[in-house]
C-alpha positions as CSV (number, residue, x, y, z in Angstrom):
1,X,143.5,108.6,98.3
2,X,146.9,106.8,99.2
3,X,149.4,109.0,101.3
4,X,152.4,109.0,98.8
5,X,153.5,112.3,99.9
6,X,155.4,114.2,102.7
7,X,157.0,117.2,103.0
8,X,159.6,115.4,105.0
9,X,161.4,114.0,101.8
10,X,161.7,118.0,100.7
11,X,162.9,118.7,104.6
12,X,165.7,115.8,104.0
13,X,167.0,116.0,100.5
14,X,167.8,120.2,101.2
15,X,169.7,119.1,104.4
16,X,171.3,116.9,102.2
17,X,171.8,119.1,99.3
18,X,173.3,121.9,101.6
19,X,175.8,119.2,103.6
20,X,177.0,119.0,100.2
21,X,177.5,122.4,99.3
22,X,179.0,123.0,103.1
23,X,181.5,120.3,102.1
24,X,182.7,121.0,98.9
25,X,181.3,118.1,97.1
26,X,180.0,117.5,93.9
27,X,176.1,117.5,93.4
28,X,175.0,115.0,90.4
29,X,173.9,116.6,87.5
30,X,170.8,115.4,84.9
31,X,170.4,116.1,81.5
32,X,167.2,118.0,82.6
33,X,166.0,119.1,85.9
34,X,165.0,116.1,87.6
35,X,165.8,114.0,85.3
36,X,168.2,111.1,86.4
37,X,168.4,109.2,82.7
38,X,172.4,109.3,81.1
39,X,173.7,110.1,84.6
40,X,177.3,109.7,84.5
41,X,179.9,107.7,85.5
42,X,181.3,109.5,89.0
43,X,177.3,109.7,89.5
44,X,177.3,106.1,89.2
45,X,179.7,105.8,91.6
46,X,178.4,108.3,94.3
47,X,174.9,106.3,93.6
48,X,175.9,104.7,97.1
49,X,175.9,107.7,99.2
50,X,173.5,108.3,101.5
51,X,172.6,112.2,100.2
52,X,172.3,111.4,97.0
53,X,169.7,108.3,97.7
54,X,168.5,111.1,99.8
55,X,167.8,113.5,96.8
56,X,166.9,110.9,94.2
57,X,163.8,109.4,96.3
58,X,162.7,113.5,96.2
59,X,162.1,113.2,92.7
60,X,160.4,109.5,92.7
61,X,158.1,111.2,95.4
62,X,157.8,113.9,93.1
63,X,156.8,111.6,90.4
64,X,154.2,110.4,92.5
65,X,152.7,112.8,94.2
66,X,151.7,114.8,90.6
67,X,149.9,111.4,90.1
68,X,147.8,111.9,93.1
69,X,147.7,116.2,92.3
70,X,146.1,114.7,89.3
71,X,143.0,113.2,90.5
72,X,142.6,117.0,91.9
73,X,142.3,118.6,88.0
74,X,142.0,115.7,85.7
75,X,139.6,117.3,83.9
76,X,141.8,120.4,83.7
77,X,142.7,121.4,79.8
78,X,146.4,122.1,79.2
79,X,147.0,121.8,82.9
80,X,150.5,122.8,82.9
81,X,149.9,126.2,81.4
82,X,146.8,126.3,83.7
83,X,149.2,125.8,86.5
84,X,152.1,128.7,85.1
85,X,149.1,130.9,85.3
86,X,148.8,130.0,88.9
87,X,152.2,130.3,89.8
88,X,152.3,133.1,92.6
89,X,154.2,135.6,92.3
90,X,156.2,135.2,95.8
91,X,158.0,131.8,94.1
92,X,161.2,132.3,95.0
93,X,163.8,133.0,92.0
94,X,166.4,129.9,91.3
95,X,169.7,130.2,91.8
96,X,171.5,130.6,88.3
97,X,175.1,130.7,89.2
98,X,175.9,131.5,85.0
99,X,174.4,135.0,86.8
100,X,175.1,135.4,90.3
101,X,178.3,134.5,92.1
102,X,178.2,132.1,94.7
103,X,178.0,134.5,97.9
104,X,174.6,135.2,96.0
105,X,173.4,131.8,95.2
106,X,173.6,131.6,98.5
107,X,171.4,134.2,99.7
108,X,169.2,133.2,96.8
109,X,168.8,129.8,98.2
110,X,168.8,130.5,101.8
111,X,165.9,133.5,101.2
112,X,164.0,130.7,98.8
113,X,164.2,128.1,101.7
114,X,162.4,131.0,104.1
115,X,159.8,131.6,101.8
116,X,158.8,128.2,100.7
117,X,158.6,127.0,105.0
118,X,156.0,129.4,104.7
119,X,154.1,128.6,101.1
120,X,154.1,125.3,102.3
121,X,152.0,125.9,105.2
122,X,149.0,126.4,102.2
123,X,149.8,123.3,100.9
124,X,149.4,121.6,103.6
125,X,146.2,123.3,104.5
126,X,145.1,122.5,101.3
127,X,145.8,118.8,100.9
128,X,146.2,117.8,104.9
129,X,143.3,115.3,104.4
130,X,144.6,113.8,100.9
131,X,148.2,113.8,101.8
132,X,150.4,113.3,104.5
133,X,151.2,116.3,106.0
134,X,150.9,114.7,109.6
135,X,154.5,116.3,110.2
136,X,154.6,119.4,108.5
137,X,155.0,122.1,111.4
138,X,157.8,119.9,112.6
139,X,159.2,119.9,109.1
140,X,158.6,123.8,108.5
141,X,160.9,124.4,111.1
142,X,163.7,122.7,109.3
143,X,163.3,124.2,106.5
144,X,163.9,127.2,108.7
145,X,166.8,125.6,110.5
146,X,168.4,124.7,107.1
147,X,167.7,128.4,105.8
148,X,170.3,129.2,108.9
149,X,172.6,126.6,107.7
150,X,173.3,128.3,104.3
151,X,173.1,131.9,105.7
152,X,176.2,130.2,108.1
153,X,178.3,129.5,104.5
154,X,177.5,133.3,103.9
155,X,180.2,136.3,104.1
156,X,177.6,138.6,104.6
157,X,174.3,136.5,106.5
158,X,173.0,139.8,107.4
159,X,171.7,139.9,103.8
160,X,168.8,137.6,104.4
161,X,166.3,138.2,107.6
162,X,163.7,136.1,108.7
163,X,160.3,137.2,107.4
164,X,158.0,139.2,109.3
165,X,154.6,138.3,110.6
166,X,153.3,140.5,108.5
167,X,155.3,139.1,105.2
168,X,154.3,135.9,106.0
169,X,150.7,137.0,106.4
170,X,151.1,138.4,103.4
171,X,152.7,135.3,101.6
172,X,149.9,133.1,103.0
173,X,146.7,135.9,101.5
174,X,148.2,135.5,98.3
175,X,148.1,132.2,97.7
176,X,144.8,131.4,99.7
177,X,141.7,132.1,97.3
178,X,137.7,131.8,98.2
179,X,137.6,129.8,95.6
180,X,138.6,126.0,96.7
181,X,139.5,124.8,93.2
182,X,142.3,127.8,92.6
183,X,143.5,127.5,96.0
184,X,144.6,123.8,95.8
185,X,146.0,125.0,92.2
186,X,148.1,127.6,94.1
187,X,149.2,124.6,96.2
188,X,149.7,122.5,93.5
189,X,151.7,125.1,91.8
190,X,153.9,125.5,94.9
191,X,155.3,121.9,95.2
192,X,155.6,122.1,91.1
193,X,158.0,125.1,92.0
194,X,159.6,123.8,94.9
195,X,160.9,120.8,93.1
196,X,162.4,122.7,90.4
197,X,163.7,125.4,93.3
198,X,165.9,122.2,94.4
199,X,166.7,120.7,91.1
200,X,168.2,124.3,89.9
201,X,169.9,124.7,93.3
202,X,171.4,121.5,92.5
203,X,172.3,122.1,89.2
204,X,173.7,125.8,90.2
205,X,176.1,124.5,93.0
206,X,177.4,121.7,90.8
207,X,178.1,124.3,88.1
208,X,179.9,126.4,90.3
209,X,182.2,124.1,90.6
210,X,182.9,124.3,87.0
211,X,183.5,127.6,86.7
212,X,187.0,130.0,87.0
213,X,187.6,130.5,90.4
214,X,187.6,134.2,89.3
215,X,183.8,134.6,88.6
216,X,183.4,132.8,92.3
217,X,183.3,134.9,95.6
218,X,185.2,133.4,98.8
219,X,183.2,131.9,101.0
220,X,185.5,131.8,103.9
C-alpha cells in the first residue's frame, strides 16, 4: 500500500493552528467540521496564507488516508458505528468554547495535544509498515512542544502537567488489544478523533472571537 499518510501533516497544521490563536487571527470556519465547501469570502482571501494551506492539506490527507484505513476493514458492516464503539475512552474532550471560556479551551487543547503524542505512538505501531510513520518520534515531540506553546497563552499553565510514565503506560494498554484486528481499529479510531480534535479546536477559537468579550477570560 501507497504511503499517503504522515503524522507530520497533524505536527504542522496544530503549529499552525496555535500561531493563529497566539496571534489573534481568525481561523476559517466550514459549514461542517472539515468540510471546506461554501467557505466564505475573507476565507477566500486568507486562501493564500501559508497556515491555512497548512491546515487545508490536513484534511485532503485526511481524506486520503481513510481510503487506505479502508483496505484494513472493508469488509466491516456499518464501519463507522463499529469504529464509535472503538473509540477509547482516553480521547481527549473538544474544546467547545459555547461552554468553556477561553482560559479553558486552552487547557482543553493543550491537555488534548499531550494525550494524543502519546495515542499516536499506537498508531504508529499499528500501521508503521502500511503508512509512513518514518518520522513519528520526531513528530511526537512536537506535538509535545506545541502542548507547551498553548500552556504559554495560559494564565494559569500549572493547570495541565505532563503525563506520567505510568499514565502514559496506561494510555498505551488501553488502546493495545491481543487481538490484531481491534487494535488497528483502536488506531484507526484515534486518527478519526484526532482530526475532528483539530477541526473543533478550529471551529472553538474562531468562535471565540465571536462572542462578548464578557463570556471570554484575559489571556494576558
Amino acid at each position: 500500500m501507497p504511503s499517503i499518510f504522515n503524522v507530520h501533516v497533524f505536527s504542522a497544521v496544530m503549529l499552525a493552528a496555535l500561531l493563529l490563536c497566539a496571534s489573534g487571527a481568525p481561523i476559517e470556519d466550514g459549514s461542517v467540521a472539515g468540510d471546506f465547501s461554501g467557505e466564505e469570502t475573507e476565507e477566500a482571501e486568507m486562501s493564500t496564507v501559508k497556515p491555512f494551506n497548512i491546515w487545508r492539506s490536513l484534511f485532503d490527507s485526511a481524506q486520503e488516508y481513510e481510503k487506505a484505513f479502508e483496505h484494513h476493514f472493508q469488509t466491516l458492516e456499518n464501519r463507522d458505528q463499529a469504529l464509535d464503539s472503538h473509540t477509547p475512552a482516553s480521547i481527549p474532550k473538544h474544546c467547545n468554547i459555547t461552554k468553556f471560556r477561553k482560559e479553558t479551551c486552552l487547557q482543553t487543547l493543550a491537555k488534548g495535544l499531550l494525550i494524543y503524542s502519546v495515542l499516536l505512538k499506537h498508531v504508529e505501531k499499528e500501521y508503521r509498515g502500511s503508512l509512513n510513520f518514518s518520522d513519528a518520534p520526531s513528530n511526537i515531540g512536537t506535538l509535545i512542544d506545541l502542548a507547551g506553546m498553548v500552556k504559554g497563552k495560559m494564565k494559569n499553565s500549572n493547570q495541565v502537567t505532563p503525563l506520567t510514565s505510568s499514565e502514559e503506560e496506561q494510555l498505551l494498554k488501553e488502546v493495545n488489544s491481543p487481538d490484531p484486528y481491534h487494535s488497528k481499529l483502536n488506531a484507526y479510531s484515534i486518527l478519526r478523533a484526532l482530526k475532528a480534535f483539530l477541526s473543533e479546536g478550529k471551529r472553538a477559537i474562531r468562535g471565540s472571537q465571536k462572542v462578548k468579550n464578557s463570556l471570554l477570560l484575559p489571556l494576558s
